[in-house]
C-alpha positions as CSV (number, residue, x, y, z in Angstrom):
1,X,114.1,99.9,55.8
2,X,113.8,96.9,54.1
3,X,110.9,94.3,54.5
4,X,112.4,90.1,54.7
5,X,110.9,89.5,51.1
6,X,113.1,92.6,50.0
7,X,116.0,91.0,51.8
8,X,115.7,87.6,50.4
9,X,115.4,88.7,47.3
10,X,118.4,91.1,47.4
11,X,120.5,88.5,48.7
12,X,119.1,85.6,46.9
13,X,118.2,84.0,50.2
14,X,115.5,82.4,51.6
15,X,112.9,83.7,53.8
16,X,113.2,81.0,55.7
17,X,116.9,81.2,55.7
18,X,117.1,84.5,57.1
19,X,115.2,83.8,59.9
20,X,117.4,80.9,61.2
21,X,120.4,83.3,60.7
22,X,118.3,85.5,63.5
23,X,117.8,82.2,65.4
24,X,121.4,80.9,65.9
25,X,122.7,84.9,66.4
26,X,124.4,85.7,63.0
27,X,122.3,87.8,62.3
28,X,120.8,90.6,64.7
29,X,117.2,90.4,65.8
30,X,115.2,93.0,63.4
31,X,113.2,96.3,64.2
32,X,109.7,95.7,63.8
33,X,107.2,97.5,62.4
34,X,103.5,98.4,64.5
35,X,102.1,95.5,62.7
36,X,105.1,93.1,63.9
37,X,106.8,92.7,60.3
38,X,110.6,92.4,60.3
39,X,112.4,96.0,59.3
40,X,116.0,95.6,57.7
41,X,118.8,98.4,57.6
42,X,121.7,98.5,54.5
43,X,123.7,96.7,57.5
44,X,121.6,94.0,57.7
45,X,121.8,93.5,54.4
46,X,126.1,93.7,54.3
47,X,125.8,91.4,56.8
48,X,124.0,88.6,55.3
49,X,125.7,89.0,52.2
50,X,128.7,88.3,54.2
51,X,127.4,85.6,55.4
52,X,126.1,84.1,52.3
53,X,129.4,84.5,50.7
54,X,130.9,82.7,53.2
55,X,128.4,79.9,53.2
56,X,129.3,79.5,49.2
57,X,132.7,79.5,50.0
58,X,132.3,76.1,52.2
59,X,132.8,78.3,55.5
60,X,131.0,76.3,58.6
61,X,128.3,78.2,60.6
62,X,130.6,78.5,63.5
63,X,133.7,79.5,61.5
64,X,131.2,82.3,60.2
65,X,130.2,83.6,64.0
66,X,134.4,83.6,64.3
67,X,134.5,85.9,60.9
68,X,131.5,87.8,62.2
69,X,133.3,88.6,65.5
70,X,136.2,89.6,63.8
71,X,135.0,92.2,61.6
72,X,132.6,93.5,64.4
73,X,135.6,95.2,66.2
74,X,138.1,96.6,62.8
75,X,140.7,97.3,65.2
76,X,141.7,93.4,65.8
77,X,144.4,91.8,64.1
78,X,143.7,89.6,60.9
79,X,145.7,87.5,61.6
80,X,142.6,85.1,63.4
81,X,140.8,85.6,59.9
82,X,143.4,84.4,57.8
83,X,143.9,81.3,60.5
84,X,139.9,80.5,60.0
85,X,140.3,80.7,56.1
86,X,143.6,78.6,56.0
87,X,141.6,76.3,58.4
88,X,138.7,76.2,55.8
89,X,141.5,76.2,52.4
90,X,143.0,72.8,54.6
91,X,139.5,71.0,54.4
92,X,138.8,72.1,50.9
93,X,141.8,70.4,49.9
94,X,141.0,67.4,52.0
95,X,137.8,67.2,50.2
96,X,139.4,67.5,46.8
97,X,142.1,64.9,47.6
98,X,139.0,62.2,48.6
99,X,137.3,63.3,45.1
100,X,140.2,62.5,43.2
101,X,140.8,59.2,44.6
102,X,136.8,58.4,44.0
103,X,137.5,59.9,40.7
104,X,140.2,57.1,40.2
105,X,138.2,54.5,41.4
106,X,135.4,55.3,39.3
107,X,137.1,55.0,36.0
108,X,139.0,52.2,37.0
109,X,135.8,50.4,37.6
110,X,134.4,51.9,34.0
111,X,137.3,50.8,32.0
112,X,137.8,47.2,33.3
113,X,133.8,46.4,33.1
114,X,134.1,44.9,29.5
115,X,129.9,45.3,29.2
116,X,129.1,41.7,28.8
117,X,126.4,40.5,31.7
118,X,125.4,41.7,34.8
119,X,127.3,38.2,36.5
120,X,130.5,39.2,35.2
121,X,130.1,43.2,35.5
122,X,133.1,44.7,37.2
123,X,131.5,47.7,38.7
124,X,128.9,45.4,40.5
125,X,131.8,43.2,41.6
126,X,133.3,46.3,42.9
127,X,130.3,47.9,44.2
128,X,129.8,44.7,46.4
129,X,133.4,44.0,47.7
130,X,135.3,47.7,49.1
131,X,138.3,45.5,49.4
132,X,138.2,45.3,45.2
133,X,139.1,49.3,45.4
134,X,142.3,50.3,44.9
135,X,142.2,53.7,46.7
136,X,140.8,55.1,49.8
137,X,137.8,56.6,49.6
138,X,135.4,56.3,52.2
């Protein structure tokens, strides 16, 4: 049995981390010792393991109580698992497509400020007026 420091530590996640996983149900409430302390199993650690790779991959909480679901019963299809991480990929590349167009924008703005003062700066004058961008980024 594992003690929530040992867990956090294992998993490189915080105590306080842990126990909101318990909170919101992705994680199971934990045997307690006679003095009240949280007891862990290995599966508690798989679990939040799991769940922490998810969490670095981008998943959402509630995309990771679908995953959770999923590989509670091994018998289901995959098929909902691979919908939920093509789901995720999709807003991933959303996010990527924004930061490329901010990306634009930002060295647009660098290269046309020629560095002389602040009342002729273009990255101020862009700053101030979002119809000066050319892209959509917002």
């Amino acid at each position: 049995m594992l003690s929530i420091g040992t867990l956090a530590k294992r998993t490189g996640t915080k105590v306080e981390t842990i126990r909101y996983y318990e909170q919101i149900g992705l994680l199971p409430e934990p045997e307690r010792s006679r003095g009240g302390q949280r007891r862990y199993r290995e599966a508690d650690l798989d679990r939040l393991a799991f769940v922490r790779h998810a969490r670095q991959l981008g998943f959402a909480l509630e995309a990771i109580r679908e995953l959770l679901v999923l590989a509670d019963d091994p018998h289901q299809s995959c098929a909902d698992a691979d919908s939920i991480a093509r789901r995720q990929l999709k807003q991933v590349e959303q996010r990527l497509s924004r930061l490329r167009a901010l990306q634009i924008e930002l060295q647009r703005m660098i290269e046309e400020c020629r560095g002389e003062s602040v009342s002729e700066c273009r990255v101020l004058e862009v700053l101030r007026d979002h119809a000066e961008c050319l892209t959509e980024h917002g």
